[in-house]
C-alpha positions in Angstrom: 3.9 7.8 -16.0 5.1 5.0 -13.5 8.5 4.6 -14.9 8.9 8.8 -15.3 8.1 9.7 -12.3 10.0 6.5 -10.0 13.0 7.6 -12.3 12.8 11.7 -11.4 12.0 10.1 -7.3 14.6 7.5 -7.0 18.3 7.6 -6.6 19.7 7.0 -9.9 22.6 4.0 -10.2 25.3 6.8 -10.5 24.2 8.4 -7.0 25.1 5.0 -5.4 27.9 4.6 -7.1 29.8 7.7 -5.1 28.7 5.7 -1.9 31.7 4.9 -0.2 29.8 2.8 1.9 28.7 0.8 -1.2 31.9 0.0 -2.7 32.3 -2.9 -1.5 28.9 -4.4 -3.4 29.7 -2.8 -6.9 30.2 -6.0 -8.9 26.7 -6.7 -7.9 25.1 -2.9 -8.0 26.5 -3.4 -11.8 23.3 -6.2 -12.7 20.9 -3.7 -14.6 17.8 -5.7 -13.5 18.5 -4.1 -10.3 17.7 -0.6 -11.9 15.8 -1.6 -15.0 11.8 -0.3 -13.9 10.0 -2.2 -15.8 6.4 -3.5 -14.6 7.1 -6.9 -13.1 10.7 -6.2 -10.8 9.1 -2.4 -9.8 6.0 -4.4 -9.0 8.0 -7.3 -7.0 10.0 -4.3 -5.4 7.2 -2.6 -4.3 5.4 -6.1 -2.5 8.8 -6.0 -1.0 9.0 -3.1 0.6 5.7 -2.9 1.9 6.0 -6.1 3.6 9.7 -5.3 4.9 7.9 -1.8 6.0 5.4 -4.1 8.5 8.2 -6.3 10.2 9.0 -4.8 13.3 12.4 -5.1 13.7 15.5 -2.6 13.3 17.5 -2.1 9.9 14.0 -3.0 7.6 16.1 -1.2 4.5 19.1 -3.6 4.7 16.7 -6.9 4.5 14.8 -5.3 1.8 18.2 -4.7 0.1 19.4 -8.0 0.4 15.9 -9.3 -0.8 15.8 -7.4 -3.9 19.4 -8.4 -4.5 18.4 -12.0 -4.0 15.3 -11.8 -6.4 17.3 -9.1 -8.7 13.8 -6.6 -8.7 14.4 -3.0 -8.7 16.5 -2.0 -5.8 15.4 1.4 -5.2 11.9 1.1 -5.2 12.4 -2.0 -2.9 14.5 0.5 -0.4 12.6 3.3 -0.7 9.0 1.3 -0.3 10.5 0.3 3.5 10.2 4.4 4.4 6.5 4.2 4.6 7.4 3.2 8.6 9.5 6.2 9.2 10.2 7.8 12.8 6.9 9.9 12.2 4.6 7.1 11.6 6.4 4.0 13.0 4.2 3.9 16.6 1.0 4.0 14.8 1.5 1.3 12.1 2.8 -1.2 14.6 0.2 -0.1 17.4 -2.4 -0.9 14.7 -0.4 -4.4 14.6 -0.4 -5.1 17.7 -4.0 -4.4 18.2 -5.0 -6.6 14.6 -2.7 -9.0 16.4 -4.8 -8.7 19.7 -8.2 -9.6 17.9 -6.6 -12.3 16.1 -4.9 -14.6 18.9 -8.5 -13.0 20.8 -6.5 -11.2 23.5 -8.1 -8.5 25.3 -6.1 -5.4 25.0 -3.6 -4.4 27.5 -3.6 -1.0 29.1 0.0 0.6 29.1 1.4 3.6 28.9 4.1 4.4 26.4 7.3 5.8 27.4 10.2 6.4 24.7 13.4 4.3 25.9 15.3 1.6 26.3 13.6 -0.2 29.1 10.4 0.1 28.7 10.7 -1.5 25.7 12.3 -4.4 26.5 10.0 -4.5 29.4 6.8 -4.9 27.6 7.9 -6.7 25.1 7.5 -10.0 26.4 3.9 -9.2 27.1 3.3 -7.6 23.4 5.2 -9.8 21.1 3.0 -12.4 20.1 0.1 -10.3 18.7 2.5 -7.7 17.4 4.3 -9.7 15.4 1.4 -11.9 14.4 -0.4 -8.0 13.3 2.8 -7.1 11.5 3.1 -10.2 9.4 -0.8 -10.2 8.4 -0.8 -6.7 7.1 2.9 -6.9 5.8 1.4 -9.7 3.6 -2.0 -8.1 2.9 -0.6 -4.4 2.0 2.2 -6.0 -0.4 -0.7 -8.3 -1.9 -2.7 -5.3 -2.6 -0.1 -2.7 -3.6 1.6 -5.6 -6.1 -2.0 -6.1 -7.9 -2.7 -2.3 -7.4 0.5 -0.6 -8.8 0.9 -3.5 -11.3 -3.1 -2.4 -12.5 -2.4 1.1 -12.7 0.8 0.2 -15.0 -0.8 -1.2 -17.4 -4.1 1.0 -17.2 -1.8 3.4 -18.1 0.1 1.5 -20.7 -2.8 0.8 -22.2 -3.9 4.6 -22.5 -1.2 5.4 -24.0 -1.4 2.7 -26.6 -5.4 3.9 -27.4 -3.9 7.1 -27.6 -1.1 6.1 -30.3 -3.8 4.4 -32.3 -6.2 7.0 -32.4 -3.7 9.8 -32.7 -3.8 12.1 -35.8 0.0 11.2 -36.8 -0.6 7.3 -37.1 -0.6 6.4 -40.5 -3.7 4.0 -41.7 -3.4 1.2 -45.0 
């Protein structure tokens, strides 16, 4: 089931390949442990991601690319993990951060009023860094942690169906 359905949700090697923006990596896009899915690099690839997901910076896919390059895991699960943070969910995951980050460094939390641009960002940012990137690096290790152990259990939960199944399937041949 894992393998299936990553294959049917992922961008398959021949999708990248038309990239013209891509061209310039094929030599390395060619290494099939990049695409292989099997249950240790998807599992490494998915740890990835989540943590890349947490960090709070701009361009989270590249880093996660060049990671997964770097390790040779599964690519597209290890780009595709990093969208958990898109545009609609980004301000609550790292607001969550910053206030896990708050309780750690034991900072009482600071009353401010959000305003989308440019300077208010770098504004407050010298006031918010420190527990925001202290939150984001906590949960980026705890959720890839947990979703390595989790996804890597439910693999072989269901490997190991499917093997009981095999054996105990009307079609297997006994001595």
């Amino acid at each position: 089931m894992p393998r299936k359905f990553l294959k049917r949700l992922l961008p398959s090697r021949g999708d990248l390949h038309d990239r013209w923006f891509l061209r310039p990596f094929e030599a390395i896009l060619h290494d099939s442990a990049l695409w292989h899915f099997n249950r240790r690099g998807t599992c490494k690839a998915f740890a990835i991601g989540l943590f890349m997901a947490w960090v709070p910076i701009p361009f989270q896919m590249v880093l996660s690319c060049l990671i997964a390059l770097l390790i040779r895991v599964n690519l597209p699960v290890a780009v595709v993990t990093v969208w958990l943070t898109n545009p609609v969910t980004i301000a609550p995951f790292f607001y969550f951060a910053y206030q896990v980050g708050n309780v750690i460094l034991g900072q009482p939390d600071q009353a401010f009023e959000f305003k989308p641009d440019i300077q208010w960002l770098l504004g407050e940012v010298v006031s918010i860094w420190k527990p925001l990137i202290t939150g984001s690096l906590l949960l980026g290790v705890l959720s890839s942690a947990i979703g390595y152990f989790l996804l890597n259990y439910v693999w072989m939960q269901y490997a190991l169906n499917r093997y009981r199944k095999r054996q105990h399937s009307p079609t297997t041949k006994t001595n």
